[in-house]
C-alpha positions as CSV (number, residue, x, y, z in Angstrom):
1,X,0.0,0.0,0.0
2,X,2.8,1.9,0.8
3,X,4.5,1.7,-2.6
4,X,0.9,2.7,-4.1
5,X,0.9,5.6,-2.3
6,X,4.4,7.0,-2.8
7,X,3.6,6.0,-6.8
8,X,0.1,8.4,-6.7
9,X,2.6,11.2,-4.6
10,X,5.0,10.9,-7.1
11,X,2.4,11.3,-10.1
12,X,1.4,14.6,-8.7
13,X,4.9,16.1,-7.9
14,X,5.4,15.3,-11.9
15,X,7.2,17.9,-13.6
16,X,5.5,20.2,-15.9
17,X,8.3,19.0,-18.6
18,X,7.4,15.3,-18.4
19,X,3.2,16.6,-18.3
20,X,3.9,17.9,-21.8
21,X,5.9,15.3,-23.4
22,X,3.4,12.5,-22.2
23,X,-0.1,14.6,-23.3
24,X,1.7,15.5,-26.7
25,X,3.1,11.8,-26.9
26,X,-0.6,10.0,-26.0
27,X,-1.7,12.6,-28.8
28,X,0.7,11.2,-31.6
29,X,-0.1,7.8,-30.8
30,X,-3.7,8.5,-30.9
31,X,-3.7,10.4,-34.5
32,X,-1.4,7.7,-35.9
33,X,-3.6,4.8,-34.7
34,X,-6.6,7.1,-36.6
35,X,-4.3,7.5,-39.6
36,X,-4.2,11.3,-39.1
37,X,-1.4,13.1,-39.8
38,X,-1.4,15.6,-37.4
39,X,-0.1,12.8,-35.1
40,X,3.2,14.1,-37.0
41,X,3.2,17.5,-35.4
42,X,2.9,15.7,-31.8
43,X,5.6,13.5,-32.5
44,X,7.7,16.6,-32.3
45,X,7.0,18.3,-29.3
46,X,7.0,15.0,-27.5
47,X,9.9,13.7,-28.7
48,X,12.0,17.3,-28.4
49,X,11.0,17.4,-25.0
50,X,11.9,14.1,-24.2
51,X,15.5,14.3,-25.4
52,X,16.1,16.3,-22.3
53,X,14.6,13.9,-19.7
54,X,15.8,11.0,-21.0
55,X,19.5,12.3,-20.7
56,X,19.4,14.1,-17.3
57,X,17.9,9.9,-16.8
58,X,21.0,8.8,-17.5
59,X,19.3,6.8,-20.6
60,X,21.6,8.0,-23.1
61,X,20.0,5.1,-25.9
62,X,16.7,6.8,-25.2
63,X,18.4,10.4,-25.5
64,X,19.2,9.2,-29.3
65,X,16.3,7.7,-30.1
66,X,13.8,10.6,-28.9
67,X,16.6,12.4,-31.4
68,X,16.1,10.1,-34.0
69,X,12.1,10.3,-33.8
70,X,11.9,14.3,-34.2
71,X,13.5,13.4,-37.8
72,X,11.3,10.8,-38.5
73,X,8.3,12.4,-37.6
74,X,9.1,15.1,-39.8
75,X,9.5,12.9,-42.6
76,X,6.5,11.0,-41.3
77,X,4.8,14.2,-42.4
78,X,5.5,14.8,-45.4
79,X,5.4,10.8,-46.5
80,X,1.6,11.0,-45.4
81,X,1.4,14.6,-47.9
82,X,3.1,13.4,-50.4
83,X,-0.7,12.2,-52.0
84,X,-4.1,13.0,-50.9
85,X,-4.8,9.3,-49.7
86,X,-0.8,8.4,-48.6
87,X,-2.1,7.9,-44.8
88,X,-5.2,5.9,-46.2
89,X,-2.8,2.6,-47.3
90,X,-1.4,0.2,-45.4
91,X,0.8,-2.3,-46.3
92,X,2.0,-5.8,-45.2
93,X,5.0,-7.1,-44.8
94,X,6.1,-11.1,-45.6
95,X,7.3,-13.4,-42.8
96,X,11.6,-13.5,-44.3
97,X,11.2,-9.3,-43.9
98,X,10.3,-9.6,-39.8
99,X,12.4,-12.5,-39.4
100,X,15.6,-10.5,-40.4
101,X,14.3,-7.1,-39.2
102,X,14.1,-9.3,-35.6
103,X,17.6,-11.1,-35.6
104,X,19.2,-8.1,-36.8
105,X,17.7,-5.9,-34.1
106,X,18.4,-8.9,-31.6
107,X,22.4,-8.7,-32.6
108,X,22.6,-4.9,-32.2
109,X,20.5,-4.8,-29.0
110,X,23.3,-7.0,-27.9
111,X,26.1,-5.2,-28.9
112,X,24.6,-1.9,-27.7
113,X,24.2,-2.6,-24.7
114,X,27.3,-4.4,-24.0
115,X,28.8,-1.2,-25.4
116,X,27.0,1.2,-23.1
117,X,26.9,-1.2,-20.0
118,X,31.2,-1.5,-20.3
119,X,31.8,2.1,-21.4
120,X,29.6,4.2,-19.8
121,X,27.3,4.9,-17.0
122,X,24.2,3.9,-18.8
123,X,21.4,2.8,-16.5
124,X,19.6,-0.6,-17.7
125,X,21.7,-0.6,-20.8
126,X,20.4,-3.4,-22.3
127,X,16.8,-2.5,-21.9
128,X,17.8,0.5,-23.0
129,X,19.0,-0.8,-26.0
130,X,16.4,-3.1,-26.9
131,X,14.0,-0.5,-26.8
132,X,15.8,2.0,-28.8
133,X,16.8,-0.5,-31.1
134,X,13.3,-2.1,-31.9
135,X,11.7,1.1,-32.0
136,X,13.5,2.7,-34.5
137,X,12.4,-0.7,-37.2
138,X,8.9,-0.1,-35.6
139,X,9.0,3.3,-36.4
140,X,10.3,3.4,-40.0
141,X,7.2,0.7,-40.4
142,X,4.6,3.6,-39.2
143,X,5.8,6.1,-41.8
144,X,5.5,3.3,-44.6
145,X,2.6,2.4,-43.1
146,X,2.6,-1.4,-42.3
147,X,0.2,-3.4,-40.6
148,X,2.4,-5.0,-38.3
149,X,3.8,-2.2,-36.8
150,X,1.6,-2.0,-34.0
151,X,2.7,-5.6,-32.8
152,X,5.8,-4.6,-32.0
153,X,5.1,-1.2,-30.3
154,X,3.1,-3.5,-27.9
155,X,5.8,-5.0,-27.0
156,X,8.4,-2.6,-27.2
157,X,5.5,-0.3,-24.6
158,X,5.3,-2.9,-22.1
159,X,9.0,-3.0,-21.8
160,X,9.3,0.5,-22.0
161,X,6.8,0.5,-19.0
162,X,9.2,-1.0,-16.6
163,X,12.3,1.0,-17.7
164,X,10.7,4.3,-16.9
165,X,9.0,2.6,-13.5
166,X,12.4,1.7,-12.5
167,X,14.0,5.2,-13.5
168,X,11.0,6.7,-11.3
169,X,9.2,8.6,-14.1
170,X,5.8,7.3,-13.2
171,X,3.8,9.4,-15.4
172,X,5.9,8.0,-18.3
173,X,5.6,4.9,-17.3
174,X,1.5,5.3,-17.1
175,X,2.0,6.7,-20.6
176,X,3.3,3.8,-22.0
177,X,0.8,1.6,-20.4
178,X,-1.9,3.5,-22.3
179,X,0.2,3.0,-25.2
180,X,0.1,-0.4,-25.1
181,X,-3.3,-0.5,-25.6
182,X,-3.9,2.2,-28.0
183,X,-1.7,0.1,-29.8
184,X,-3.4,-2.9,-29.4
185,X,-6.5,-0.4,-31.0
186,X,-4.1,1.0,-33.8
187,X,-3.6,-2.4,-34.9
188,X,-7.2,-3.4,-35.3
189,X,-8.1,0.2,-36.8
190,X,-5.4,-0.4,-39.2
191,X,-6.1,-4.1,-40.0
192,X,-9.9,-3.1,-40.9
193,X,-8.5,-0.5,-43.5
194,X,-6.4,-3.2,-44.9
195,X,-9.3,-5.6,-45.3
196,X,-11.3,-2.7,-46.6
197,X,-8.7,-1.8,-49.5
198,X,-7.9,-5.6,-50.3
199,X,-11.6,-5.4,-51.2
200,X,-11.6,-2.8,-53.6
C-alpha cells in the first residue's frame, strides 16, 4: 500500500516538462492509430522534450532515439502529404522481412548494450538498447505504413513501462501503459483499413 501511495505522490509532484511530453506523446499515438497526420506534429514536441529527460535519466540510448524520432516524424509528415490518400494505405509485410528485421535488431541490441553497459554509466543498458533498437524498425514501419507495426510497439510499450517505472518517471511509465493499448486499438483500426482496401 505503501508503494501505491508513494507512486500516486510521485504522479502529482510530476514535472511540468514530463506533463507535456506525455499529453503530446498520447496525442501522436492517438492520431497515428486514426491514420491522421497531425499525429506528426505531436511527434515533435514529445519527442523534443523528451530528449532532455531522457538524458538528465541517465538513458543516453533513449536520448538518441527521442533524437532520432523528431526526424522521423518530420518525414512521417510529409510521407503522409506526399498524395491526398498516402495515410489511407497500409501495407503488409512477408514473414523472411520480420524475421531479419528481428535477428538483426536482436544482434545490435546486444552489442549496444554491451557497449554502453562497459563504457559508460548507462542505467539498464540493455533494456535501453532493446528499446531503442526495436523502436527505431517499428517506427520506420509507421511512416511506410505497415500493418504490423503495432505488434511490435506492444511490446516494445510494455518494456518500456518497466524501464521508466524503475527510473522513477511514473507518469511515463502510465504513458506507456496506455500505449500499449492504444496500440493494441491502432492495430485493429489499421487491419480493418487493410481488409477494406484488399476489397476494392
Amino acid at each position: 500500500m505503501d508503494k501505491l501511495d508513494n507512486i500516486g505522490l510521485e504522479i502529482l509532484n510530476t514535472t511540468v516538462v514530463e506533463w507535456i511530453a506525455v499529453f503530446a506523446s498520447l496525442a501522436y499515438v492517438i492520431f497515428i492509430a486514426r491514420k491522421s497526420s497531425v499525429g506528426w506534429f505531436f511527434a515533435v514536441i514529445s519527442s523534443g522534450v523528451y530528449v532532455y529527460i531522457c538524458f538528465v535519466s541517465q538513458l543516453y540510448l533513449e536520448t538518441l532515439l527521442q533524437i532520432f524520432y523528431v526526424g522521423m516524424a518530420c518525414w512521417g509528415w510529409f510521407s503522409w502529404h506526399r498524395s491526398e490518400n498516402s495515410a489511407e494505405f497500409i501495407t503488409r509485410w512477408r514473414s523472411y522481412h520480420h524475421l531479419q528485421y528481428i535477428l538483426f535488431s536482436a544482434v545490435l541490441t546486444l552489442l549496444l548494450g554491451y557497449l554502453f553497459d562497459t563504457f559508460s554509466d548507462q542505467s539498464l543498458p540493455y533494456l535501453d538498447a532493446f528499446t531503442t533498437v526495436f523502436s527505431i524498425g517499428a517506427t520506420f514501419m509507421v511512416v511506410r505504413r505497415v500493418l504490423e507495426n503495432w505488434v511490435y510497439w506492444v511490446i516494445i510499450d510494455m518494456v518500456s513501462v518497466y524501464l521508466y517505472y524503475y527510473k522513477e518517471l511514473n507518469m511515463t511509465a502510465l504513458m506507456y501503459s496506455a500505449y500499449t493499448v492504444i496500440a493494441i486499438f491502432g492495430y485493429y483500426k489499421w487491419l480493418k483499413a487493410y481488409r477494406k482496401q484488399a476489397r476494392v
